[in-house]
FIKOLZA-1660 file (N, C-alpha, C; in steps of 0.1 Angstrom, whole numbers, plus 5000, padded with zeros to 4 digits):
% residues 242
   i   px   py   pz ch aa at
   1 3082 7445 0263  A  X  N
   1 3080 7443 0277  A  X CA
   1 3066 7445 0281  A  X  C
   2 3061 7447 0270  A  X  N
   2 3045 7449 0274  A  X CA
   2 3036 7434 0276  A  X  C
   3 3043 7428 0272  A  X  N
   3 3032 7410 0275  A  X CA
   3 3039 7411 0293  A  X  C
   4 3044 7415 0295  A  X  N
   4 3049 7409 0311  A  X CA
   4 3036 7413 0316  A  X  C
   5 3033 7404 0328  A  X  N
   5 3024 7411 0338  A  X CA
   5 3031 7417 0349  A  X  C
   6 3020 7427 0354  A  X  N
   6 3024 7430 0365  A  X CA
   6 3026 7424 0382  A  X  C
   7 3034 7430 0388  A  X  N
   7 3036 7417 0400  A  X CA
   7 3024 7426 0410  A  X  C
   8 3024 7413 0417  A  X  N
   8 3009 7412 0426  A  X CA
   8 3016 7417 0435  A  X  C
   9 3015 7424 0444  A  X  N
   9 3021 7424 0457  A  X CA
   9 3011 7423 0470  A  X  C
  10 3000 7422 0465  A  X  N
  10 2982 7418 0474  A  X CA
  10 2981 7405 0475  A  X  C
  11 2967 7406 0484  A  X  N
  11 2967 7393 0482  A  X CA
  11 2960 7384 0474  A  X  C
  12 2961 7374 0469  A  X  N
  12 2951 7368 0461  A  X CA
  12 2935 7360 0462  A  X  C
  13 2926 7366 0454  A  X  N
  13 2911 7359 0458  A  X CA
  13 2911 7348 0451  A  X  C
  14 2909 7336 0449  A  X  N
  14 2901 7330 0438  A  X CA
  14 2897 7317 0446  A  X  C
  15 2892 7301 0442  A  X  N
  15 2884 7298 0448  A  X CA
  15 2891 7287 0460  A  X  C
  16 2886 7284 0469  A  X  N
  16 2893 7276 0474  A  X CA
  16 2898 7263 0474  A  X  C
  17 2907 7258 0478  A  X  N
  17 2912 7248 0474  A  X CA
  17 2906 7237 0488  A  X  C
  18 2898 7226 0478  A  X  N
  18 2894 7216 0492  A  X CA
  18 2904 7212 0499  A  X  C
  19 2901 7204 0509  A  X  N
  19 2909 7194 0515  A  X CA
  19 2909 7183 0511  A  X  C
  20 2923 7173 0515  A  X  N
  20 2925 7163 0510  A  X CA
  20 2911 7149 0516  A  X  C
  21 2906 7143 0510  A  X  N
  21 2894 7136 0509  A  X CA
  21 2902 7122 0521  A  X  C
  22 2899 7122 0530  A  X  N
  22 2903 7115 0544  A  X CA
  22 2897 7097 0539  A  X  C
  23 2907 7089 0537  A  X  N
  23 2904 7073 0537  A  X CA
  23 2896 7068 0549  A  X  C
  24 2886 7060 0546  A  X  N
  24 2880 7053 0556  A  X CA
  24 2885 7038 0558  A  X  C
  25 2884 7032 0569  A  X  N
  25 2890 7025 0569  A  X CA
  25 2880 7014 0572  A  X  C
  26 2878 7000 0565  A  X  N
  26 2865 6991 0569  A  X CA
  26 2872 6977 0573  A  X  C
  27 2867 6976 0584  A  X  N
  27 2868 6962 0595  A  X CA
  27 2862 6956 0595  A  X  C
  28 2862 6940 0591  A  X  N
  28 2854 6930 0590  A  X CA
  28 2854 6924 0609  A  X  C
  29 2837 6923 0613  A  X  N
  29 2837 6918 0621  A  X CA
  29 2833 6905 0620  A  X  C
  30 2845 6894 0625  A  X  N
  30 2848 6881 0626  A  X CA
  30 2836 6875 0630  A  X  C
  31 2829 6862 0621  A  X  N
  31 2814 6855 0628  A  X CA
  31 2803 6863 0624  A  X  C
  32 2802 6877 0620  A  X  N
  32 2791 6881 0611  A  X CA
  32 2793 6882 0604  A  X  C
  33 2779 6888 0596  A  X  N
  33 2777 6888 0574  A  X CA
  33 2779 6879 0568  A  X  C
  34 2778 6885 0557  A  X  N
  34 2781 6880 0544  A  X CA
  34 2795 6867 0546  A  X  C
  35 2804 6873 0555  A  X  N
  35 2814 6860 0558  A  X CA
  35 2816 6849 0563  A  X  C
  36 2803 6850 0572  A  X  N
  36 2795 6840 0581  A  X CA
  36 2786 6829 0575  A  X  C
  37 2779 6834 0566  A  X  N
  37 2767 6827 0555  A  X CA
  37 2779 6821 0548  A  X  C
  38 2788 6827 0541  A  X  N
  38 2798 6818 0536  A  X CA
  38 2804 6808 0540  A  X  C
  39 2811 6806 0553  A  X  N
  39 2819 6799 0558  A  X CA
  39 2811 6787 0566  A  X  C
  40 2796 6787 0563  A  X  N
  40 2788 6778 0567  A  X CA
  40 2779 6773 0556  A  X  C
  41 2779 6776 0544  A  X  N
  41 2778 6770 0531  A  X CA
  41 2788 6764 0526  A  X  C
  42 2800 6768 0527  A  X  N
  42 2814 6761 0524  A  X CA
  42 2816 6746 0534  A  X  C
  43 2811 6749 0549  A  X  N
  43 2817 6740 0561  A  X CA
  43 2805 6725 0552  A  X  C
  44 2789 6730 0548  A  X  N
  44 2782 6724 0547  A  X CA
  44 2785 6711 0534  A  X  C
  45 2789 6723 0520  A  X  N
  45 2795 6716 0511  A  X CA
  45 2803 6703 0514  A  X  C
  46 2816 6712 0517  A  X  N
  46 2824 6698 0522  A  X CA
  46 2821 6687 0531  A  X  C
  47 2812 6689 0543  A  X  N
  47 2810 6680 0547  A  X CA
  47 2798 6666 0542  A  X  C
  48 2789 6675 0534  A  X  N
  48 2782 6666 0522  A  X CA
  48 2791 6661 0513  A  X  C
  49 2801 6667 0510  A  X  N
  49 2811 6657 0500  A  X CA
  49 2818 6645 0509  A  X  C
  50 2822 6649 0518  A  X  N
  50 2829 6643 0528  A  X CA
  50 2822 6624 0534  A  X  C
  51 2811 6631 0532  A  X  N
  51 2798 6620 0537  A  X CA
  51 2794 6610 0526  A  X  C
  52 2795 6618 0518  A  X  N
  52 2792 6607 0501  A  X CA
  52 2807 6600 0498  A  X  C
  53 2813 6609 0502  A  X  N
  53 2829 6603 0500  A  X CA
  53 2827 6586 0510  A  X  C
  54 2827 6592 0519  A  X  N
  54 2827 6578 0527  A  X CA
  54 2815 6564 0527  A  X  C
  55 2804 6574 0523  A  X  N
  55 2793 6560 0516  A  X CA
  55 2801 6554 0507  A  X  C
  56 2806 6556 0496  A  X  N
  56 2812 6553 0486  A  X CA
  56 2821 6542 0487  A  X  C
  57 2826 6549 0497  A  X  N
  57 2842 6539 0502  A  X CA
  57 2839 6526 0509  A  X  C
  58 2824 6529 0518  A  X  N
  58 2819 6520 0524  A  X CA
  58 2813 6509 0520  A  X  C
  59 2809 6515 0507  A  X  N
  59 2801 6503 0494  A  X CA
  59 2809 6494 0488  A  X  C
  60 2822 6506 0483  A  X  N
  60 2832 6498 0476  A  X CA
  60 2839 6486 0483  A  X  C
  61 2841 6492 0495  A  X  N
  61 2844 6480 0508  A  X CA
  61 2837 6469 0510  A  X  C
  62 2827 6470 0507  A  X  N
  62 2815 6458 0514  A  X CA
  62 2814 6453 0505  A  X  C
  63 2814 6457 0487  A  X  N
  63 2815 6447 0478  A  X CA
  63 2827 6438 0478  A  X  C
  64 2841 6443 0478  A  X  N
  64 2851 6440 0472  A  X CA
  64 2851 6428 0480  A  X  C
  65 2847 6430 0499  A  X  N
  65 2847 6418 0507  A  X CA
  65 2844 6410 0508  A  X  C
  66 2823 6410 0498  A  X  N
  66 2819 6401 0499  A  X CA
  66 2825 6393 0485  A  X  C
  67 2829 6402 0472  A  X  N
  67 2835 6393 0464  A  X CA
  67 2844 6380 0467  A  X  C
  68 2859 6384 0478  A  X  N
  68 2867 6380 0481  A  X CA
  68 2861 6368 0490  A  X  C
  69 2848 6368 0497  A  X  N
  69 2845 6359 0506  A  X CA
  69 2837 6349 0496  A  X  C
  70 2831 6355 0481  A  X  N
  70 2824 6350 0476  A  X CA
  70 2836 6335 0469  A  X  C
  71 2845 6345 0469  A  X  N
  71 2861 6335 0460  A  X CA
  71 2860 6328 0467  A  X  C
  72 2867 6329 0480  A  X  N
  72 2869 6319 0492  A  X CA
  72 2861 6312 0489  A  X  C
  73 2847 6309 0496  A  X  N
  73 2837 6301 0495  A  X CA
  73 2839 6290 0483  A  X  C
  74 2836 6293 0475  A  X  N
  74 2838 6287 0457  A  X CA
  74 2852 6278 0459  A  X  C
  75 2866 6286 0465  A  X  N
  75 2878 6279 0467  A  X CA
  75 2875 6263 0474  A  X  C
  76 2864 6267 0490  A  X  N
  76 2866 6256 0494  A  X CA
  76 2858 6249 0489  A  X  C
  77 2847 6250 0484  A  X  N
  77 2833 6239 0480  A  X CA
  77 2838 6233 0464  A  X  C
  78 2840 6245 0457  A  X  N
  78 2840 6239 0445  A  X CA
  78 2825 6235 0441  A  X  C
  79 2813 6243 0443  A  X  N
  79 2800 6240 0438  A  X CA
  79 2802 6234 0425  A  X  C
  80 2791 6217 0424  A  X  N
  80 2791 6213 0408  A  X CA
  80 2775 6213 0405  A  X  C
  81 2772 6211 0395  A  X  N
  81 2753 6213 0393  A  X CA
  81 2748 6195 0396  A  X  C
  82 2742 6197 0405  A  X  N
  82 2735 6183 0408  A  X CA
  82 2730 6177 0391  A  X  C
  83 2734 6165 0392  A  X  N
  83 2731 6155 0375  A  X CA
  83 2716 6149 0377  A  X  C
  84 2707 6148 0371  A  X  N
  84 2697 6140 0367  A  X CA
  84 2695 6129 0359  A  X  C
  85 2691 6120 0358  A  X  N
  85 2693 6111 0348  A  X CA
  85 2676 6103 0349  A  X  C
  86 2671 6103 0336  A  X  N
  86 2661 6089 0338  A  X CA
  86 2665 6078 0330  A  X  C
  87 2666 6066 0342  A  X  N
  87 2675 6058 0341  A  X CA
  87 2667 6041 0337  A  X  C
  88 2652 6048 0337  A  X  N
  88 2645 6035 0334  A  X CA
  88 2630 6040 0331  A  X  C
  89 2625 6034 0324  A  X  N
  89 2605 6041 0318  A  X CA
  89 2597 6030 0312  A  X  C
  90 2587 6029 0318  A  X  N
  90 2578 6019 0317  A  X CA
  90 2569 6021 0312  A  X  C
  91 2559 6022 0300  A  X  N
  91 2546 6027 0297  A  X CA
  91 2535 6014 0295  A  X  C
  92 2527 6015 0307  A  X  N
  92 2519 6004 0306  A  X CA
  92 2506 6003 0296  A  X  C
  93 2503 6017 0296  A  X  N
  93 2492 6016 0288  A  X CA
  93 2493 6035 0285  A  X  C
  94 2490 6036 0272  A  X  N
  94 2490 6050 0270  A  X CA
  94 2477 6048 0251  A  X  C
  95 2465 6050 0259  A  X  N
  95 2458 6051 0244  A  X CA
  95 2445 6062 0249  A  X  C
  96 2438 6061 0237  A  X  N
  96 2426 6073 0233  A  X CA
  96 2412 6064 0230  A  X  C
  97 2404 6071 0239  A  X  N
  97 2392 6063 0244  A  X CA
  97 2387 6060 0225  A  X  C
  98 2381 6049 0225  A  X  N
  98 2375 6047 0208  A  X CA
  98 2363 6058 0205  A  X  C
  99 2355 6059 0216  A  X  N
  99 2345 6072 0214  A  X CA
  99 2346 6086 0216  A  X  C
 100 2356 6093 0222  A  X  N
 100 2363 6100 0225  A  X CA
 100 2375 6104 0223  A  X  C
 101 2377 6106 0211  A  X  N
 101 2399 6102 0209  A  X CA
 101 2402 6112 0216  A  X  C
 102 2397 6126 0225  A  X  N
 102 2400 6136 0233  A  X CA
 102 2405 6130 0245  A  X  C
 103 2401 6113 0250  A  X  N
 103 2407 6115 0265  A  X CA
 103 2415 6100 0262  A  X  C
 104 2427 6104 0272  A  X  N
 104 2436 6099 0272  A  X CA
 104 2440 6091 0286  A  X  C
 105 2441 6077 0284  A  X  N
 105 2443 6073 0291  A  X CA
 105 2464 6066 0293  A  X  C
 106 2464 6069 0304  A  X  N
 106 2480 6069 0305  A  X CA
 106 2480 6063 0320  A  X  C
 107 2494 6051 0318  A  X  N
 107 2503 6043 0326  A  X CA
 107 2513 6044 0325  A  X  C
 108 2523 6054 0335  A  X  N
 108 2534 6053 0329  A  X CA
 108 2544 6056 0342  A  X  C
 109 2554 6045 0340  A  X  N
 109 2565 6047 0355  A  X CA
 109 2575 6052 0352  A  X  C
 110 2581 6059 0361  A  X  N
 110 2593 6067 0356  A  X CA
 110 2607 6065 0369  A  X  C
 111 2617 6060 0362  A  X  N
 111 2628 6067 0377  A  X CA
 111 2639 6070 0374  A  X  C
 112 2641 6082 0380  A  X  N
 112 2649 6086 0380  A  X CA
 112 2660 6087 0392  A  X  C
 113 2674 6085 0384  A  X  N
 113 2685 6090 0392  A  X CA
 113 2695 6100 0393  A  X  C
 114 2696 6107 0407  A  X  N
 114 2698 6119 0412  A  X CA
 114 2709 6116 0418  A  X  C
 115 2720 6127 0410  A  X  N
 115 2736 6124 0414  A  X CA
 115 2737 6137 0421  A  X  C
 116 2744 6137 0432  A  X  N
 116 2752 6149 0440  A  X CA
 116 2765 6149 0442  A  X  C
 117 2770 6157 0430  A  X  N
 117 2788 6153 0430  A  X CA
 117 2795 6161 0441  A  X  C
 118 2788 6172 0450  A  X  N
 118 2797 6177 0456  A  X CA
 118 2799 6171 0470  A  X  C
 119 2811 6178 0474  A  X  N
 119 2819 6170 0489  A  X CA
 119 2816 6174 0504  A  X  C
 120 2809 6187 0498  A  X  N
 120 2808 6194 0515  A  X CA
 120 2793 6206 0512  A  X  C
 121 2785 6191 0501  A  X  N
 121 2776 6203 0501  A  X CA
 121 2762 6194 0498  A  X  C
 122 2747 6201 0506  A  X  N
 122 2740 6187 0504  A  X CA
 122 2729 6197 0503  A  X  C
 123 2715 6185 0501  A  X  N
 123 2704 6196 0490  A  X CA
 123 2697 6187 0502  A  X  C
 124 2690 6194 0502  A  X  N
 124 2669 6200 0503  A  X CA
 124 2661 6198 0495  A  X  C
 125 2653 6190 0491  A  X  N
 125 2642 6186 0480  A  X CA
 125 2630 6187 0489  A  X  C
 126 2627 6204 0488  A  X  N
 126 2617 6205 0499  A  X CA
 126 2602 6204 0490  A  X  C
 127 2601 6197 0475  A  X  N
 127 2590 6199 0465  A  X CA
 127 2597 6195 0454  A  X  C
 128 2592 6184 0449  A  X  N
 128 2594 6180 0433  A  X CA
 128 2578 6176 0434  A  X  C
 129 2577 6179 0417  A  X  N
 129 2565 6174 0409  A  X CA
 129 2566 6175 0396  A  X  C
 130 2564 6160 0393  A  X  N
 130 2570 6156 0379  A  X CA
 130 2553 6155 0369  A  X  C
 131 2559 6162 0357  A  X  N
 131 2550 6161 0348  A  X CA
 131 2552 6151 0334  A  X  C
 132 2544 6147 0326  A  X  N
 132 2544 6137 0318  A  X CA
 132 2538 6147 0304  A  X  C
 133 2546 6149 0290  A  X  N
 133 2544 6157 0284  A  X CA
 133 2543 6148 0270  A  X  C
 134 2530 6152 0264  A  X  N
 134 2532 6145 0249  A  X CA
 134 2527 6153 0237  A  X  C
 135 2534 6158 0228  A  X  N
 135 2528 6166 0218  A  X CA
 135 2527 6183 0225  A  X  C
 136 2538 6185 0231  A  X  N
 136 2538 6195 0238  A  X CA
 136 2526 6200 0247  A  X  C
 137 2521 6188 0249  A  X  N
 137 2508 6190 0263  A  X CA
 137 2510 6180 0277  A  X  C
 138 2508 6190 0284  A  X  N
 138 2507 6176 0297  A  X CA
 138 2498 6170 0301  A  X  C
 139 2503 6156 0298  A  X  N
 139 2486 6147 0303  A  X CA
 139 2486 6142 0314  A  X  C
 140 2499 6143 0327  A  X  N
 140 2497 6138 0339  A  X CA
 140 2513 6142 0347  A  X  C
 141 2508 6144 0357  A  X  N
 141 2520 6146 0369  A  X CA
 141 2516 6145 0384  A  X  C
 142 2528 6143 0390  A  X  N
 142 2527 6135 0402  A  X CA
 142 2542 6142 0411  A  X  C
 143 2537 6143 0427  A  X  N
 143 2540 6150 0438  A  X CA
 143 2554 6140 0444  A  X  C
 144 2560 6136 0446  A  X  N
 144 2577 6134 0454  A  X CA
 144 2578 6139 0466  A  X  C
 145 2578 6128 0482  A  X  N
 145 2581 6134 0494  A  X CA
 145 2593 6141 0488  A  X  C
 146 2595 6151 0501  A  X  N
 146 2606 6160 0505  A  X CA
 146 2617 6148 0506  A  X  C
 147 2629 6148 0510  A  X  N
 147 2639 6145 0511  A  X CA
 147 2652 6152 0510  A  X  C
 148 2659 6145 0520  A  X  N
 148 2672 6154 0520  A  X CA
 148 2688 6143 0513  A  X  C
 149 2695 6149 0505  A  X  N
 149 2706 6147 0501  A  X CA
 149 2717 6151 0505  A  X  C
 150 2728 6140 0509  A  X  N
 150 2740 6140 0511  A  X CA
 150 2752 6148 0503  A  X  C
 151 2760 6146 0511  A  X  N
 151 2772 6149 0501  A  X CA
 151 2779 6135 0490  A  X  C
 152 2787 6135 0481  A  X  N
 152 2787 6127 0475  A  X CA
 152 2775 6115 0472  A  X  C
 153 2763 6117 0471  A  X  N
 153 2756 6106 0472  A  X CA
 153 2744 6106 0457  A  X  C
 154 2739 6091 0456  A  X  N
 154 2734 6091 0444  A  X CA
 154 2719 6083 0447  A  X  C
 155 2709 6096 0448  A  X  N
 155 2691 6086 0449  A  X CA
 155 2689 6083 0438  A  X  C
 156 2681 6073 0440  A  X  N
 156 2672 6069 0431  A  X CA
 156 2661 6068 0435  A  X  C
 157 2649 6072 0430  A  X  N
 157 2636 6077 0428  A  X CA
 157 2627 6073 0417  A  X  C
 158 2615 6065 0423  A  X  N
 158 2605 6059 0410  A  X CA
 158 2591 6067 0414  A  X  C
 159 2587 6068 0403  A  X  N
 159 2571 6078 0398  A  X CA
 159 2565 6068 0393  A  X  C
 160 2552 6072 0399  A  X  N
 160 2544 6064 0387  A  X CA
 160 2532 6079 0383  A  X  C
 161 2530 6081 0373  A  X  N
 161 2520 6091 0366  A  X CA
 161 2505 6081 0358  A  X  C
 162 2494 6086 0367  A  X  N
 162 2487 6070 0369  A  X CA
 162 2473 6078 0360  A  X  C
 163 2466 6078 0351  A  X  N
 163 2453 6082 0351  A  X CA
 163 2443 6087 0340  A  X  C
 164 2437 6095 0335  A  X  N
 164 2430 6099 0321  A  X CA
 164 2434 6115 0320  A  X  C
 165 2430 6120 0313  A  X  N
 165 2428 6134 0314  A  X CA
 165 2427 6137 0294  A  X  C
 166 2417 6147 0294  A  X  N
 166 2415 6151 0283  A  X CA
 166 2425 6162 0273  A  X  C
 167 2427 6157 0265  A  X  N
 167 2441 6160 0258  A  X CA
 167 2435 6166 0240  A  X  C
 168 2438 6182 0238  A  X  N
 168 2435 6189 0227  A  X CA
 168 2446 6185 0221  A  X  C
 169 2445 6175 0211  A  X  N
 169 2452 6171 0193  A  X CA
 169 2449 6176 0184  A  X  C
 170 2458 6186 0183  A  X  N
 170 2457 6188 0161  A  X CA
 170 2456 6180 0157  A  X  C
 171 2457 6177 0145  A  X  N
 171 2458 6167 0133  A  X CA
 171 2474 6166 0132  A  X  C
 172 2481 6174 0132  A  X  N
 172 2499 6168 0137  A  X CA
 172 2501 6159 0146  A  X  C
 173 2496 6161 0162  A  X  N
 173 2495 6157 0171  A  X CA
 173 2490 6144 0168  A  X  C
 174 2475 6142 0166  A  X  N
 174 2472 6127 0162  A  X CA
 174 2480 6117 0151  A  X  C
 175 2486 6125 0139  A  X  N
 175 2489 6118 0133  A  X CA
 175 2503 6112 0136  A  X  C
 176 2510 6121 0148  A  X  N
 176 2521 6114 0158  A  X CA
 176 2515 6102 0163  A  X  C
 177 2505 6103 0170  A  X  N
 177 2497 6091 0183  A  X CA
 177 2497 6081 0172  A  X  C
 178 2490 6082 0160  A  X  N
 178 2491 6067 0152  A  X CA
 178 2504 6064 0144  A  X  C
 179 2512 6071 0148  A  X  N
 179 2527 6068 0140  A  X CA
 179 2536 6058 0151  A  X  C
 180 2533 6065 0162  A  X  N
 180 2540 6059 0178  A  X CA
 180 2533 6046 0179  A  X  C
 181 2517 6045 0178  A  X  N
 181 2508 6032 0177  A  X CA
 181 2512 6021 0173  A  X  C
 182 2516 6025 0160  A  X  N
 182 2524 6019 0149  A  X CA
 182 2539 6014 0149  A  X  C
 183 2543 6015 0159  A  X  N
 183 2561 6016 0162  A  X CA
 183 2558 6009 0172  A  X  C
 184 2551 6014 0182  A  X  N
 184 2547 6006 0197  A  X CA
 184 2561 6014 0208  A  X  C
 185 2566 6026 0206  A  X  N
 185 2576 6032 0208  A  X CA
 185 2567 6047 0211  A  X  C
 186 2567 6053 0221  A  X  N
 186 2561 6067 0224  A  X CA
 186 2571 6080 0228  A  X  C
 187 2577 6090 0221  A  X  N
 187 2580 6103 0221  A  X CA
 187 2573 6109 0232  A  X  C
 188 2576 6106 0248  A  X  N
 188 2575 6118 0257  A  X CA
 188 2584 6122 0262  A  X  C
 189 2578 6136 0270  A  X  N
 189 2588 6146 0275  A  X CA
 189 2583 6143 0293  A  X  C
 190 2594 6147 0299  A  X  N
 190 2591 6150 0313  A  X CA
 190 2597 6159 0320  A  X  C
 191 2595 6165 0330  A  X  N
 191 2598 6178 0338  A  X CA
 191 2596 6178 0348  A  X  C
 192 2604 6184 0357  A  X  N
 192 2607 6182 0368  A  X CA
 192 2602 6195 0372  A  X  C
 193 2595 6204 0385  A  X  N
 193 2595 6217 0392  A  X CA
 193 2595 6209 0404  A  X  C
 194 2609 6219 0408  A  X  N
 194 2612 6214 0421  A  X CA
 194 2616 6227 0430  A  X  C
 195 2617 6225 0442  A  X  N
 195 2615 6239 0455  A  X CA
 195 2630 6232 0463  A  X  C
 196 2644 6236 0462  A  X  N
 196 2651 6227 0465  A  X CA
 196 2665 6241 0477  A  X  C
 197 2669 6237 0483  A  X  N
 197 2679 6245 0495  A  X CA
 197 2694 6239 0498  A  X  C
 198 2704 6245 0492  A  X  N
 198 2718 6241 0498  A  X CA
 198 2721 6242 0509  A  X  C
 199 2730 6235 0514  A  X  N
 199 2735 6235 0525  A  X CA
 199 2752 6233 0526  A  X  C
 200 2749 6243 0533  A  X  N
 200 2769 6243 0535  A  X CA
 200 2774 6242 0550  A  X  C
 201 2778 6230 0553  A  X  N
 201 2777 6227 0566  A  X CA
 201 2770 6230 0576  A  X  C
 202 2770 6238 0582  A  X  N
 202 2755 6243 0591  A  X CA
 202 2750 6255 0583  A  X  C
 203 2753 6256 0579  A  X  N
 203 2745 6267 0566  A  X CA
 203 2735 6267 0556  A  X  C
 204 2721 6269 0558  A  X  N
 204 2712 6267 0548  A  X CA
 204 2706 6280 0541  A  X  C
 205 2711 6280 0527  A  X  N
 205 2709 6288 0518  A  X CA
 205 2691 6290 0516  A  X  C
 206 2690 6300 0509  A  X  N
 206 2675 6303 0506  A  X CA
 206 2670 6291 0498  A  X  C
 207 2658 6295 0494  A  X  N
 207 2651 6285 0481  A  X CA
 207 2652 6286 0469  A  X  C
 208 2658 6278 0465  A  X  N
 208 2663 6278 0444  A  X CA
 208 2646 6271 0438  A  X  C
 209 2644 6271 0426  A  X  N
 209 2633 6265 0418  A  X CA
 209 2638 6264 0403  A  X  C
 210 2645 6255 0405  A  X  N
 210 2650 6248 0393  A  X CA
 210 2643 6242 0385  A  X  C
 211 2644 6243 0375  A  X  N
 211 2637 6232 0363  A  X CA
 211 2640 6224 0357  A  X  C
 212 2637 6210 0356  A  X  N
 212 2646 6201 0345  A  X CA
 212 2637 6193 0339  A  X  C
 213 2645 6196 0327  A  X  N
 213 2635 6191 0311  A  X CA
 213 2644 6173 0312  A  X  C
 214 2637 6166 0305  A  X  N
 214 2639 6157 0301  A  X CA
 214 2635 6151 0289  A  X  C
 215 2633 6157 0280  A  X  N
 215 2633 6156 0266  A  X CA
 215 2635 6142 0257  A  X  C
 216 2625 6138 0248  A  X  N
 216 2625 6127 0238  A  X CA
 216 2628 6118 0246  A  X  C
 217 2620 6111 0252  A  X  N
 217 2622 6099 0262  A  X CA
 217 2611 6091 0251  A  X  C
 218 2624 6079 0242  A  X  N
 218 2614 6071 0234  A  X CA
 218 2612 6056 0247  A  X  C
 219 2599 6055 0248  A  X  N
 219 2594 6050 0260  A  X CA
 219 2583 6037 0252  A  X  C
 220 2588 6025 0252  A  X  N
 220 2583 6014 0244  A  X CA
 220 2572 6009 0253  A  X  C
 221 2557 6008 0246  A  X  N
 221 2546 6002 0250  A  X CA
 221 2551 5987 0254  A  X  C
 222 2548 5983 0271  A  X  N
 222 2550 5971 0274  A  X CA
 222 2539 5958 0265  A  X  C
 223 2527 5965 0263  A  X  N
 223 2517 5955 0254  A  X CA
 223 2522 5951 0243  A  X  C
 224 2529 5964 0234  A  X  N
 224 2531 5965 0222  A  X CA
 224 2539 5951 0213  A  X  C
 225 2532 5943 0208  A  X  N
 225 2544 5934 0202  A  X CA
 225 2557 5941 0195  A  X  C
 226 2548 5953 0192  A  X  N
 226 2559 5958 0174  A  X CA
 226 2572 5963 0177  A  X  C
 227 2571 5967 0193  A  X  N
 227 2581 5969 0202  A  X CA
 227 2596 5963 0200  A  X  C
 228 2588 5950 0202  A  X  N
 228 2595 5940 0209  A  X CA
 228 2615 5940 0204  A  X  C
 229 2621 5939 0217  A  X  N
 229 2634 5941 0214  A  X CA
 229 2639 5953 0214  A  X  C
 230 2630 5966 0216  A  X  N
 230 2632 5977 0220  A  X CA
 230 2641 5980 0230  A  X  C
 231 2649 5986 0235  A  X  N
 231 2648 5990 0253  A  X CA
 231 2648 6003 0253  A  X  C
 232 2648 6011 0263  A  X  N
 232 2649 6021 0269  A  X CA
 232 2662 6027 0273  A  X  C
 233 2667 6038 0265  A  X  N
 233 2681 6041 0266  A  X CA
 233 2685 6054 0277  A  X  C
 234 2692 6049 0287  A  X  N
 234 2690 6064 0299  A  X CA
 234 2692 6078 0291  A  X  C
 235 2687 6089 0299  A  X  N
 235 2685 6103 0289  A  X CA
 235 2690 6113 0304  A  X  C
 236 2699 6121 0298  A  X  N
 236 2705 6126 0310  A  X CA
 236 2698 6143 0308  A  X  C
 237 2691 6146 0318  A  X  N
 237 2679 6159 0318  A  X CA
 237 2692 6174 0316  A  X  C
 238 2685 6182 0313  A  X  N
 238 2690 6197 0315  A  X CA
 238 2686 6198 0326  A  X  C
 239 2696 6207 0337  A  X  N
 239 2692 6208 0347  A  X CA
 239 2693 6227 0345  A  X  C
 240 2684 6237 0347  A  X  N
 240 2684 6250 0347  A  X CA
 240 2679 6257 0361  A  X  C
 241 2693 6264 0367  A  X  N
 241 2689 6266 0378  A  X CA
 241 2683 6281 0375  A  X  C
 242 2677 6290 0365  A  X  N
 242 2669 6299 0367  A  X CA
 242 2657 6298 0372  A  X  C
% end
């Protein structure tokens, strides 16, 4: 009985006991702070998405339309590439001075015919100028009024390329000139740069600048005996509308 303690019957000192630690209570006031900055970086977001969203939609729209109008269009025209043809070539005189084999004297007519296969669609030939090419150089070219083309319809058009002009020959180059001499039959090229405008019923498109080659035009000296019995076979051009 000796571990027992004794009973207190006083009162007791020891330290005191705190009080219970009181909750505070925190209130967001609505439209200020940190929740305010927020809710106007968020409004701002979205509405930048919102805005590119609708560019987007607006692009995608405007293509898809003009595609669909582009179909249409093509439905009713049915665009075809205007045809070229030279359909006749005359070389009256094409030789190299005896003291001078550098200049070159050249006669030479050309005509060509210009087909327009479409039905509801007509051309502007606001600039042709035709060049005369031999040995991959040009020794003469010549200017074509303006004129306008129909629908379904087929010109015909004659050049004459009239004059001298000094002409740099290799030794390949000449040894063609006295080969062709010799045949009485001449290997030229000709080309076309032209400044030309469609039209679709009252509709006139911008300016195209087409080029067209006309390539190996064997073109028989009218002097030439050696010729004789030759003719001139029509040569239907590339027409490149880049």
């Amino acid at each position: 009985m000796g571990d027992r303690q004794p009973y207190l019957n006083g009162g007791y000192y020891g330290p005191s006991i705190p009080p219970p630690a009181k909750t505070k209570r925190r209130y967001n006031t609505p439209g200020f702070g940190c929740c305010c900055f927020s809710c106007i970086g968020s409004c701002l977001r979205c509405c930048g998405c919102c805005i590119l969203s609708l560019i987007c939609n607006i692009l995608i729209a405007v293509a898809v339309i003009l595609g669909i109008a582009a179909f249409v269009l093509w439905l009713i025209f049915r665009p075809n590439a205007v045809k070229f043809y030279v359909t006749d070539a005359n070389l009256n005189r094409f030789s190299l001075d005896s003291n001078n084999n550098s200049n070159l004297h050249y006669d030479l007519d050309l005509n060509f015919t210009i087909r327009n296969p479409n039905q509801r669609i007509g051309v502007y030939y606001d600039e042709i100028q035709v060049s005369g090419y031999y040995g991959d150089q040009r020794f003469g070219s010549v200017g074509i009024s303006p004129f306008y083309q129909g629908h379904k319809n087929t010109t015909v058009i004659g050049t004459k390329i009239e004059g001298q002009n000094l002409m740099v020959l290799g030794d390949g180059a000449r040894a063609d000139v006295k080969e062709d001499e010799k045949a009485g039959v001449y290997r030229i090229d000709a080309k076309l740069r032209m400044s030309v405008r469609f039209k679709f019923w009252v509709i006139k498109l911008w300016k195209f600048k087409p080029k067209i080659k006309c390539d190996d035009l064997k073109i028989p000296l009218v002097s030439s005996n050696s010729s004789s019995g030759f003719k001139f076979q029509t040569i239907k051009c590339d027409f490149d509308l880049s």
